[in-house]
C-alpha positions as CSV (number, residue, x, y, z in Angstrom):
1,X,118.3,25.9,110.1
2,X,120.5,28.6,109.2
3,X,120.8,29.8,105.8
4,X,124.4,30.0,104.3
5,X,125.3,33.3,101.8
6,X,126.7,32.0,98.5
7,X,127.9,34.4,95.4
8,X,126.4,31.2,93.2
9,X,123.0,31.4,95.4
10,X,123.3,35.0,94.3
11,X,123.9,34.7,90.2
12,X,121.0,32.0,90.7
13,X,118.5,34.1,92.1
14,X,119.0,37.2,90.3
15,X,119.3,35.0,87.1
16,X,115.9,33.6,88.1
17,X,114.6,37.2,89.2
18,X,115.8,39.0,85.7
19,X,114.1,36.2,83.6
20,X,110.8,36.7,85.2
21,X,111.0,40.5,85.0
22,X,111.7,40.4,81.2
23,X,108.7,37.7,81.0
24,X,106.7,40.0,82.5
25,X,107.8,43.2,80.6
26,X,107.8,41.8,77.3
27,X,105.5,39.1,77.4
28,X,102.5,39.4,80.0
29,X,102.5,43.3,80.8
30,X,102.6,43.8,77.0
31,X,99.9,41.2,76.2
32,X,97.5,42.9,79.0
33,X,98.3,46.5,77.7
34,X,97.8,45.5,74.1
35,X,94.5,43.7,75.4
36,X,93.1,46.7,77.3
37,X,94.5,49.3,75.2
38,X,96.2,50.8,78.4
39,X,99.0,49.8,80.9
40,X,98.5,47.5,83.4
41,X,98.4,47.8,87.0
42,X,102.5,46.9,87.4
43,X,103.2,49.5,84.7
44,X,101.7,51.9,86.8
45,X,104.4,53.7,89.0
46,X,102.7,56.6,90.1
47,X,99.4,54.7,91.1
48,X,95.9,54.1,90.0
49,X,92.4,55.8,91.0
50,X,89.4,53.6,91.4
51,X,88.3,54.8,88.6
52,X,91.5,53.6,86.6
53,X,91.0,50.2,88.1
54,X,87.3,49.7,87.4
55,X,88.6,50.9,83.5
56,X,90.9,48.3,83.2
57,X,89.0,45.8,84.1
58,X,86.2,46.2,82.1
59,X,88.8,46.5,79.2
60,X,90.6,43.7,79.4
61,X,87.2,41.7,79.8
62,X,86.4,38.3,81.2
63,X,89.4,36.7,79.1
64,X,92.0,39.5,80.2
65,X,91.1,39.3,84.0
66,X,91.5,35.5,83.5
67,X,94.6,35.7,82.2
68,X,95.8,38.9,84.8
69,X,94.6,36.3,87.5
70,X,96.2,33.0,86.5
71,X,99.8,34.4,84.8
72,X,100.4,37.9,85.9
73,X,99.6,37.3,89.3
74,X,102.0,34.1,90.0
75,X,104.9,36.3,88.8
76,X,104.2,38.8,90.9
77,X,103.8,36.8,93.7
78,X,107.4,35.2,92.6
79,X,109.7,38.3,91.4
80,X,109.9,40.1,95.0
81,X,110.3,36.3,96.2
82,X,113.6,35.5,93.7
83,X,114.8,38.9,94.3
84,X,114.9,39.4,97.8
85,X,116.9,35.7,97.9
86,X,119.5,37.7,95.8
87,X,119.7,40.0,98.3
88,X,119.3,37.3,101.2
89,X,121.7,35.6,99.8
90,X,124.5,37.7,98.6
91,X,128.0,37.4,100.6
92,X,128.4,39.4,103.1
93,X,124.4,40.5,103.3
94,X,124.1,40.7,107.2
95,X,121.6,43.9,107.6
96,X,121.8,43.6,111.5
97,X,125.4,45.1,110.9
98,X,124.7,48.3,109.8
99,X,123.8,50.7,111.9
100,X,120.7,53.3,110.8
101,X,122.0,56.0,113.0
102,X,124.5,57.6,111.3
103,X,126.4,60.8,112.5
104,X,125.8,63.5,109.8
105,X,123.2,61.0,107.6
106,X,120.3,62.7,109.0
107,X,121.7,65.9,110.5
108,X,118.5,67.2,113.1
């Protein structure tokens, strides 16, 4: 089956993408950090010791890690999903037509 790019395919997946990122950002990821009284795992940029995980989780509690498990989870599972369709999708997106050896790019 081969998969068609379509500039509406795009707007519909990055729609789809943005909406879930501003669900997690100002609904989930702020629930969890208001919860714990510290950022979340996603909020986290620079990483996380063990020491920062086993924190968190004792913060947010039985409720918190139920909640990280059964709402943060499946929209981190589907952002990355929605937004690498955008990209899949978007006209002209062919990434076997690029070529990673550039002259000058990477000068040895």
């Amino acid at each position: 089956m081969k998969i068609g790019h379509s500039g509406k395919a795009t707007i519909l997946f990055g729609l789809g993408a943005t909406i879930i990122y501003l669900v997690m950002v100002l609904g989930t990821l702020r629930y969890l950090s208001d919860l714990a009284g510290a950022l979340p795992f996603d909020l986290r940029p620079s990483g996380y010791s063990q020491a920062d995980t086993v924190g968190l989780l004792e913060a947010l509690g039985g409720t918190g890690r139920h909640y990280y498990l059964t709402r943060q989870i499946p929209l981190d599972t589907l952002y990355p999903a929605l937004d690498l369709s955008r990209f899949r999708s978007a006209p002209g997106a062919h990434l076997g037509d690029f070529s990673f050896e550039s002259q000058g790019a990477f000068p040895a």
